[in-house]
C-alpha positions as CSV (number, residue, x, y, z in Angstrom):
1,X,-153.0,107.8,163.1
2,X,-156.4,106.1,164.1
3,X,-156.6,102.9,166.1
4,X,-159.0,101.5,163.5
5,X,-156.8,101.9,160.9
6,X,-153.8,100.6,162.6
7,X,-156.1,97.5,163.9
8,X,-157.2,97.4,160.4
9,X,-153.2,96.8,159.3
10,X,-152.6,94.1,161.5
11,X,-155.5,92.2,160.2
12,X,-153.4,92.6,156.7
13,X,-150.0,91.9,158.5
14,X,-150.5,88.6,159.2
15,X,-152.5,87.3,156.5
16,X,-149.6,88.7,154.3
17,X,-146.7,86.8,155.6
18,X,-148.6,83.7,156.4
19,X,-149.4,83.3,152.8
20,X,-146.0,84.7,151.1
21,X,-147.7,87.9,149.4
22,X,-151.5,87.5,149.8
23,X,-154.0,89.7,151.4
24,X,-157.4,91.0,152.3
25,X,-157.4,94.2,150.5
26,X,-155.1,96.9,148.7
27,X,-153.0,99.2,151.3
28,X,-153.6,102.9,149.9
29,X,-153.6,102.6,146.0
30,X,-156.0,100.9,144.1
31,X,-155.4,97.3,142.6
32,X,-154.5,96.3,139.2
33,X,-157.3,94.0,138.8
34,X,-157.2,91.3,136.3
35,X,-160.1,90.5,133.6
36,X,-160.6,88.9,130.6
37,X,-161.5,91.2,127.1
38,X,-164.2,88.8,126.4
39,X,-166.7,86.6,128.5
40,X,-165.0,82.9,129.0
41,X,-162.3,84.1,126.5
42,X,-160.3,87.0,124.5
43,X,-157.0,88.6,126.2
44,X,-156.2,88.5,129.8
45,X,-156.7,92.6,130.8
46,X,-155.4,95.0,133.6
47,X,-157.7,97.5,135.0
48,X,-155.8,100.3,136.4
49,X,-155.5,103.8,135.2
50,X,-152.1,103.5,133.5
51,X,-152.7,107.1,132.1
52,X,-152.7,108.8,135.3
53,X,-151.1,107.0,137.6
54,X,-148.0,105.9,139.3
55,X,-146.3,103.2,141.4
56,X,-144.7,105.6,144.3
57,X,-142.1,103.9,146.1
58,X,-139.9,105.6,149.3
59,X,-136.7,105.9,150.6
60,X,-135.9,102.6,152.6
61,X,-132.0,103.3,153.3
62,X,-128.8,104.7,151.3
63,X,-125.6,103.0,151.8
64,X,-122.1,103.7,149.9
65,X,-124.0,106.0,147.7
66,X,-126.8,104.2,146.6
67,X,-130.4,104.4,147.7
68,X,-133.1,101.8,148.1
69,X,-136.8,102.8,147.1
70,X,-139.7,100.7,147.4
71,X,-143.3,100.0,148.6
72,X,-145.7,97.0,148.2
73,X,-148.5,98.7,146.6
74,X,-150.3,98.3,143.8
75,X,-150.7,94.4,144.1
76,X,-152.5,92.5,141.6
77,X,-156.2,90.8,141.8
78,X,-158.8,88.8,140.6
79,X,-161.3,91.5,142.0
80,X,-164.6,89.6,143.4
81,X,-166.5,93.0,143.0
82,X,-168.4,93.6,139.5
83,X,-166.2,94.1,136.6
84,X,-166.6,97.3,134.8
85,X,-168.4,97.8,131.4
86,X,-166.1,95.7,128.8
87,X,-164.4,93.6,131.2
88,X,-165.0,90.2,132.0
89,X,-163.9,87.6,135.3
90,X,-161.7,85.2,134.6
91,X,-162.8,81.4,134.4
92,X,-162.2,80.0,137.9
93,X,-158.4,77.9,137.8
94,X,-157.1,80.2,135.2
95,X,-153.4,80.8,136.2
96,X,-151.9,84.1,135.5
97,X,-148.5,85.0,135.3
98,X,-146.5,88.3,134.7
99,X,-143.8,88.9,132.5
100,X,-141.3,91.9,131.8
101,X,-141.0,93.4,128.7
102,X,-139.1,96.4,129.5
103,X,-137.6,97.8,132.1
104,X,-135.6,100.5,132.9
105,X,-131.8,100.5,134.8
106,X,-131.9,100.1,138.4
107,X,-135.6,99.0,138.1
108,X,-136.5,95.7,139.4
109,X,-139.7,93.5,141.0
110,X,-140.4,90.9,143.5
111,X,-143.4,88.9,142.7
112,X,-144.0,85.9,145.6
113,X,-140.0,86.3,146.2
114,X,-139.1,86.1,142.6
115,X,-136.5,89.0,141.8
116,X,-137.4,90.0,138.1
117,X,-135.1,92.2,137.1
118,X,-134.4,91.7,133.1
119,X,-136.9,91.9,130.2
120,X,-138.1,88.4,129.8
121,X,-138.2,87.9,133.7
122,X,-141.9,86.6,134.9
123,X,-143.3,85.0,137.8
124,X,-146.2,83.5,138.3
125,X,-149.3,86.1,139.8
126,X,-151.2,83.1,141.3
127,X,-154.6,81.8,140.1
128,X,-158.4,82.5,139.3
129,X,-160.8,83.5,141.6
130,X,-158.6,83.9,144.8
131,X,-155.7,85.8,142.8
132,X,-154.2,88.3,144.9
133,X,-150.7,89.2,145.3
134,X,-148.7,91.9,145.6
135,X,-145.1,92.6,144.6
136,X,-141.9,94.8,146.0
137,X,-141.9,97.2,143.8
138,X,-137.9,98.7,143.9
139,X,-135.6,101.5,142.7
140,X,-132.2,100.7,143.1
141,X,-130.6,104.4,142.3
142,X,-127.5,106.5,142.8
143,X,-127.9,108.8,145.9
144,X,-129.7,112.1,144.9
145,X,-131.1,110.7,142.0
146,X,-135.2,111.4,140.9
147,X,-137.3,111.0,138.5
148,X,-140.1,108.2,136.4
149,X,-138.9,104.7,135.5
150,X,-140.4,102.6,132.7
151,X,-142.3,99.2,132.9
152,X,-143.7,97.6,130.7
153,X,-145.2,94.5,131.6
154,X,-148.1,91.9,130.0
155,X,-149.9,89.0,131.3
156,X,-149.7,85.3,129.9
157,X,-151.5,82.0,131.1
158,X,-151.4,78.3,130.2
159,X,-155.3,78.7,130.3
160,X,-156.7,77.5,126.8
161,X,-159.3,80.6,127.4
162,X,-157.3,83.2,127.1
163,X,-154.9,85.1,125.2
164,X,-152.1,86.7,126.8
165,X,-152.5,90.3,127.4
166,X,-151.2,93.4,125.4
167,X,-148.3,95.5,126.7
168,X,-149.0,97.5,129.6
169,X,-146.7,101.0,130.4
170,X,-146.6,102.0,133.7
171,X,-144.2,104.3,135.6
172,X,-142.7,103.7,139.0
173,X,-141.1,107.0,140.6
174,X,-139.2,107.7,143.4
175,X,-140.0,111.8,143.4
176,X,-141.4,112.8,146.2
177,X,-145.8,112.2,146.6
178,X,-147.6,115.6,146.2
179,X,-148.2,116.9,149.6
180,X,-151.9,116.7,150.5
181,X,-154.0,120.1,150.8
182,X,-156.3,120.8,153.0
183,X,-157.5,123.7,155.5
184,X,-155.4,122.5,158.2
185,X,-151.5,123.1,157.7
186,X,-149.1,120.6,160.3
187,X,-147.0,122.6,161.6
188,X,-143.1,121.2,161.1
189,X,-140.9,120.9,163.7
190,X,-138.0,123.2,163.4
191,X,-135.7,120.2,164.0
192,X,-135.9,116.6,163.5
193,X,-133.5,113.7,164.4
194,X,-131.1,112.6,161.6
195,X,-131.5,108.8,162.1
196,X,-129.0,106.4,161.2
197,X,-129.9,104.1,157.7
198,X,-131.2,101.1,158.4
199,X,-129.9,97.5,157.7
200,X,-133.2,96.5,157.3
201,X,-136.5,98.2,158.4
202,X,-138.3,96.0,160.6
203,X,-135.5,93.7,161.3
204,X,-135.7,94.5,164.9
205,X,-133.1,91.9,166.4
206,X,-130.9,92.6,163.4
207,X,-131.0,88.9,162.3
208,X,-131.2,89.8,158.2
209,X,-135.0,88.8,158.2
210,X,-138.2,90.9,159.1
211,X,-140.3,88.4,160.5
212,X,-144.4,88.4,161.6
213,X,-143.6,89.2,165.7
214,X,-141.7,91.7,165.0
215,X,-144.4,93.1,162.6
216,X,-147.1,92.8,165.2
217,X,-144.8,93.8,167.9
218,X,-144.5,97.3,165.5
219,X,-148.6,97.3,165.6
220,X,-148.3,97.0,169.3
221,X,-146.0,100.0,169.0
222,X,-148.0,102.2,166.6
223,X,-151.2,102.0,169.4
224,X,-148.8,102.9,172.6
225,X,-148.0,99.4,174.2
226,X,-144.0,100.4,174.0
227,X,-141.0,102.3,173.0
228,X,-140.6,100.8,169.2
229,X,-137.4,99.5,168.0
230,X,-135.1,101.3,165.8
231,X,-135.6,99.0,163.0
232,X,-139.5,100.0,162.8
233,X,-139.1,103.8,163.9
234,X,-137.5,104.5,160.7
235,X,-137.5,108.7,161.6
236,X,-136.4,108.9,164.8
237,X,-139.6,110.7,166.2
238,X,-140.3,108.0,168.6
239,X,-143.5,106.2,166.8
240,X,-144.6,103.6,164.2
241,X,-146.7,105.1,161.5
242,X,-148.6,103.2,158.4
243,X,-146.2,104.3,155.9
244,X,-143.4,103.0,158.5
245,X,-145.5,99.6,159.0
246,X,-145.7,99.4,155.0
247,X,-141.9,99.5,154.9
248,X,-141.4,96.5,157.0
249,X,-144.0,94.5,155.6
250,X,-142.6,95.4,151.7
251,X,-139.4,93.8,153.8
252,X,-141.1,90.6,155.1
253,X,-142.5,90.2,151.6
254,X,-139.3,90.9,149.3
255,X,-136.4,89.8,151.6
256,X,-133.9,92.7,153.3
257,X,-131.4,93.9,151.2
258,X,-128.3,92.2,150.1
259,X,-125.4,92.8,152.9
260,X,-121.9,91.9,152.8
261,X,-120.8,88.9,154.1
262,X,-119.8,88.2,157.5
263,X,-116.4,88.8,158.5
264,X,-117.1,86.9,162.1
265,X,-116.7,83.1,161.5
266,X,-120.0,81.2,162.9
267,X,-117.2,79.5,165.3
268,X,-116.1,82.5,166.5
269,X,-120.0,83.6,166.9
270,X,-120.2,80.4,168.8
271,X,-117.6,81.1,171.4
272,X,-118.8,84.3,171.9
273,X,-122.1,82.8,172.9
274,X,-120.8,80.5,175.2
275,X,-118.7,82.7,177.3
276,X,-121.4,86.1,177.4
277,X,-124.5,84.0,177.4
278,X,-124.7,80.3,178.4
279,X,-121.8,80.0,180.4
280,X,-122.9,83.1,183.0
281,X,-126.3,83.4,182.6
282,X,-127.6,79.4,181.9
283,X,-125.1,77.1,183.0
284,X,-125.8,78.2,186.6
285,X,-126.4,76.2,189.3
286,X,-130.6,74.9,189.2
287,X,-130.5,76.0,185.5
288,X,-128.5,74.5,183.0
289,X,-125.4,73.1,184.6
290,X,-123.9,69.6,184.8
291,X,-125.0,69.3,188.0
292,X,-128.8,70.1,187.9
293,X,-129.3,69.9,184.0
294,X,-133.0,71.2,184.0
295,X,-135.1,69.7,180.7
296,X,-132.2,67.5,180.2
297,X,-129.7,70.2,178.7
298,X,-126.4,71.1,179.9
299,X,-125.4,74.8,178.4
300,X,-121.5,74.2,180.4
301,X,-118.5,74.8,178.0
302,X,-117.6,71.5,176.1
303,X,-121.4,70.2,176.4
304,X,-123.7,72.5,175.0
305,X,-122.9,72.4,171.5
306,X,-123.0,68.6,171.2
307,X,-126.5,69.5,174.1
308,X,-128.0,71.7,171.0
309,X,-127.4,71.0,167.5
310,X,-129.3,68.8,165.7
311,X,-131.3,67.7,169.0
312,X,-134.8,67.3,169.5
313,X,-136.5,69.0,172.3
314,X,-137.5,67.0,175.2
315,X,-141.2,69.7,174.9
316,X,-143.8,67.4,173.6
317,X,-145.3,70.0,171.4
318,X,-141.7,71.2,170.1
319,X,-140.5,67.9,169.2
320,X,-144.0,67.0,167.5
321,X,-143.7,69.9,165.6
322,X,-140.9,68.7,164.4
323,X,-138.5,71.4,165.8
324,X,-135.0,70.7,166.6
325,X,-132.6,72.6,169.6
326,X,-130.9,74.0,166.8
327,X,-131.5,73.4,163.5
328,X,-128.1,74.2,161.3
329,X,-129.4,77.0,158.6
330,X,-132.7,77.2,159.9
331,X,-133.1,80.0,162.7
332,X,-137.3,79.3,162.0
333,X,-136.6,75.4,163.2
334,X,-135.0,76.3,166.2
335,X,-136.7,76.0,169.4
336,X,-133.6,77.7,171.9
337,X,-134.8,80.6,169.8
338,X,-138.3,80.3,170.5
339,X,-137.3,79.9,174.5
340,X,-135.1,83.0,174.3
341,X,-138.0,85.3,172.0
342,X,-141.4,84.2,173.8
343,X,-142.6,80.2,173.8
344,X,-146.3,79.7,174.0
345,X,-148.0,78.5,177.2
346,X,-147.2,74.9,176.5
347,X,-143.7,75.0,175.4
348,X,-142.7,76.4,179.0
349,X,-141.5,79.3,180.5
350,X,-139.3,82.2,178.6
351,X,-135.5,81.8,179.3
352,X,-133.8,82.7,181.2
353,X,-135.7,82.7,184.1
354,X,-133.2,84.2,186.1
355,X,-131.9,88.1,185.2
356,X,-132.8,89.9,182.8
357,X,-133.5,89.0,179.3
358,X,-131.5,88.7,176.4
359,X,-131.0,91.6,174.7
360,X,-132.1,91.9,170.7
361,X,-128.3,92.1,169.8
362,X,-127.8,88.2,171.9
363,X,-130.3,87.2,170.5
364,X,-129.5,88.3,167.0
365,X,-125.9,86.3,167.6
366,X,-127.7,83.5,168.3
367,X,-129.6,83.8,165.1
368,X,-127.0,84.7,163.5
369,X,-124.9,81.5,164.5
370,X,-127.9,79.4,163.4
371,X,-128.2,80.9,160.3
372,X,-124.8,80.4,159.4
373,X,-124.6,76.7,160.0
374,X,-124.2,77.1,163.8
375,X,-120.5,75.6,163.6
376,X,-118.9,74.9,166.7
C-alpha cells in the first residue's frame, strides 16, 4: 500500500465523521451522481451503470451463525464535474431524499444513521450543490450464505422543480470480488492466522463506538508508526490495509453492530474502577488523595464519585467547552476520558502521570460506566 494513498485516506477520514457521512471524493467505486432529466426541471436521475454493476460489500464478523457484510461505497452526489449528454444539475437548494421500494431479506441501509430496512423506508440524501453522502450498505445473512440481493430504490424531493425519480434496480452482493489479473501473481502464504471475529472493527478500546482517533490512530498504523490494534488488523497479519481502513470507517458511519446487553451492572463497573484504577494508581499521595487533591479532585473511595459526576472541570478550556468530569450517558462529554486517552496541550498533562498507562480494556470500563449512566 502507497503512502499517498494512505495519506490520501486520512484526508477522507476525518472529513467523514466530522460531518456524519460526507466527503471529498468516492473510495474505489464510482458515485451515483444525481441529475435532473431536464434543465431546471423533469425527474430527479441516477447516473450509475445499474446494468453492469454491483454494490460489493465484505465480511465484517460472524457470530451465532450469522454474518455481517458491508462497505460504504457507492455514496451518492451532486457531482460538480460536467454532466453527461442528457443529464442536467440540479437547481442549487433542491433537497433529495431516497426511498425503498424493494428490498430483499436480510438487506438493509444506513443513510446519515438512518437504518432503512423496509420498503417505504427513506432518509433524506442531503441537498443541492454540496450533496454528498454515502450510506452503509449491509447484508445481514446466515453463515455460508452467497449470492445478489435486490434494491430497488427512487429519488423524491419537496423541490417544486422536479419530479421524483423512476425506480432504480441495483444489486448488492456479498460473493467474493473477481480477483484482479495481472502479470505479476502474489504469492499466498501457506498459512495464515485464524483471527478471532470482531465486536466491532475499529473499536479499538472496545467501547461499542469507532471513533475519529482511533481512525487516525489506524492511518498512523497503516504507514509504520505502531503495532495496530486488533480491532483495526481485522486478518491477523500484523498491518492496516485500505480495505481494513474502509471497514472501520463504514463502522464510524453506520454504528457497530447490535450486542447483547450488559450483564455487569454500571455499579458493579464502578466499583471495579475504584478498587483497580483510582484507588492504586490516582488516589496516591501528590496525585489524587485527600491529602494533596491535585486540580481539586479527590479519586479516594467514598469521594470520587460525588468528585466526578456531573462536575465541571476546574481546566478553563474544558469547562468552556462545556465539558463535564463525567457526563452520565455521554462518554464524548467527559473530560476524565479525555485526561486518560490524550488532552491537548492546554487541558494539561495525560493521566496518570505516574506508571504506566491505562490499558484500552480500563479505559473501555471507564467508558463503559459512562455510557451506561455511570451509577455509583
Amino acid at each position: 500500500m502507497s503512502i499517498a494513498r494512505v495519506r490520501s485516506l486520512l484526508a477522507a477520514l476525518a472529513l467523514v465523521i466530522a460531518a456524519r457521512g460526507t466527503c471529498g471524493a468516492c473510495v474505489g467505486t464510482n458515485c451515483l451522481e444525481i441529475f435532473s432529466t431536464e434543465a431546471g426541471g423533469g425527474a430527479l436521475t441516477i447516473y450509475w451503470d445499474f446494468a453492469n454493476k454491483k454494490v460489493q460489500t465484505f465480511k465484517i464478523l460472524c457470530a451465532a451463525g450469522q454474518c455481517l457484510y458491508s462497505v460504504i461505497d457507492p455514496g451518492f452526489i451532486t457531482s460538480p464535474d460536467p454532466p453527461p449528454d442528457g443529464y442536467f444539475p440540479l437547481v442549487d437548494g433542491t433537497n433529495v431524499s431516497l426511498q425503498i421500494v424493494r428490498i430483499a431479506p436480510g438487506l438493509s441501509l444506513r443513510v446519515n444513521g438512518a437504518p432503512l430496512t423496509l420498503a417505504g423506508d427513506a432518509a433524506p440524501l442531503g441537498t443541492a450543490p454540496t450533496l454528498h453522502t454515502h450510506p452503509s450498505w449491509q447484508l445481514s445473512l446466515p453463515e455460508g450464505e452467497q449470492g445478489d440481493y435486490e434494491l430497488v430504490i427512487k429519488l423524491t424531493t419537496d423541490s417544486p422543480h422536479y419530479a421524483a425519480s423512476q425506480d432504480f434496480q441495483l444489486l448488492v452482493t456479498n460473493l467474493p470480488p473477481p480477483t484482479p489479473t495481472g502479470p505479476t501473481a502474489t504469492t499466498t502464504p501457506t498459512s495464515t492466522p485464524t483471527p478471532e471475529p470482531m465486536a466491532c472493527p475499529g473499536d479499538c478500546n472496545h467501547d461499542g463506538m469507532v471513533a475519529i482517533n482511533e481512525l487516525i490512530g489506524g492511518v498512523g498504523d497503516a504507514l509504520g508508526n505502531g503495532a495496530p490494534c486488533r480491532a483495526l488488523d481485522l486478518n491477523g497479519d500484523g498491518m492496516v490495509t485500505i480495505s481494513e481502513l474502509v471497514t472501520a470507517v463504514n463502522m464510524a458511519l453506520g454504528g457497530c453492530p447490535a450486542t447483547p446487553t450488559p450483564t455487569v451492572t454500571a455499579a458493579a463497573m464502578f466499583d471495579e474502577i475504584q478498587r483497580n484504577i483510582f484507588s492504586p494508581r490516582c488516589a496516591i499521595a501528590t496525585c489524587h488523595n485527600p491529602a494533596s487533591k491535585t486540580g481539586n479532585l479527590n479519586l479516594a473511595p467514598g469521594s470520587a464519585y460525588d468528585q466526578l459526576v456531573g462536575v465541571a472541570p476546574t481546566v478553563d478550556t474544558a469547562r468552556e467547552a462545556g465539558l463535564l468530569r463525567v457526563d452520565p450517558g455521554h462518554p464524548e462529554n467527559s473530560f476524565l476520558l479525555i485526561k486518560l486517552t490524550g488532552p491537548t496541550p492546554d487541558q494539561g498533562s495525560r493521566m496518570p502521570l505516574t506508571g504506566p498507562l491505562l490499558t484500552d480494556a480500563e479505559i473501555g470500563l471507564i467508558r463503559a460506566w459512562i455510557a451506561q449512566g455511570a451509577q455509583p
